[in-house]
C-alpha positions in Angstrom: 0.0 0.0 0.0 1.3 3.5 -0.7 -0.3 4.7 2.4 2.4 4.9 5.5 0.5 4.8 8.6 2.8 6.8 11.6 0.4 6.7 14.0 2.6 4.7 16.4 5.7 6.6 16.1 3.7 10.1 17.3 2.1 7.9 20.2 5.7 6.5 20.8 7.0 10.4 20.7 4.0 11.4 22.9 4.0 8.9 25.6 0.7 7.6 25.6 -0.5 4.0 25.3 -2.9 2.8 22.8 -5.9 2.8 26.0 -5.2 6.0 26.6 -5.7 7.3 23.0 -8.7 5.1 22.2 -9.9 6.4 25.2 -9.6 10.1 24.1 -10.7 10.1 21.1 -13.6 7.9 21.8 -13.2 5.1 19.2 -12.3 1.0 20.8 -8.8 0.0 20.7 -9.4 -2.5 18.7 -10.5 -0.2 15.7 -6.9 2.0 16.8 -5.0 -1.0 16.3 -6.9 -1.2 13.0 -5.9 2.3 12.1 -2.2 1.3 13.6 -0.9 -1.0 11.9 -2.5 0.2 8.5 -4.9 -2.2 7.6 -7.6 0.2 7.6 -9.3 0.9 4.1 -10.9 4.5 5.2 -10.8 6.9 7.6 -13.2 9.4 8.8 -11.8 13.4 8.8 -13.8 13.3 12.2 -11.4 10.3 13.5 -8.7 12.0 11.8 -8.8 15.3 13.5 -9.9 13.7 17.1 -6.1 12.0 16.6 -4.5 15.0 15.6 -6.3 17.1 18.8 -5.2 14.5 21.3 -2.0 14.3 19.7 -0.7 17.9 19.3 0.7 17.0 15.2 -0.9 17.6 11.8 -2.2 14.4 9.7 1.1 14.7 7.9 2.7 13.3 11.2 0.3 10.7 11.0 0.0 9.6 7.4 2.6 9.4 4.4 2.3 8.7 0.8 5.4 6.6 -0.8 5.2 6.6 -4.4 4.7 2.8 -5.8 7.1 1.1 -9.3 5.1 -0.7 -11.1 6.2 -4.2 -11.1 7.9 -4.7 -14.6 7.1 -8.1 -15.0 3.8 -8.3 -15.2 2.1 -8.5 -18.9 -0.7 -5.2 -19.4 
């Protein structure tokens, strides 16, 4: 995916556990861990800025785009 998910370096940088965060922004953990690790497919600007609030960073802190090749080998 060309979608770099930093969430857990800022939380690393802040201090503050995965709980803690949920907690704040008022979402489960288990749908943080989603957003974590990068397996989500979407996320809502309302999500988005709660993280950014209770994080003191801008989405770019949060989210990076790394450009893709195109795998050569494949036939079009």
């Amino acid at each position: 995916m060309a979608i770099i998910v930093n969430l857990d370096v800022v939380m690393a940088k802040r201090k503050i556990s995965s709980n803690e965060l949920a907690e704040m922004i008022d979402i489960t953990p288990a749908n943080l861990s989603v957003l974590k690790t990068g397996k989500a497919k979407a996320i809502r600007f309302t999500t988005l800025e709660a993280i950014c609030k209770a994080l003191d960073c801008q989405p770019g802190d949060i989210l990076a785009y790394e450009f893709e090749e195109k795998d050569s080998t494949k036939i079009l």
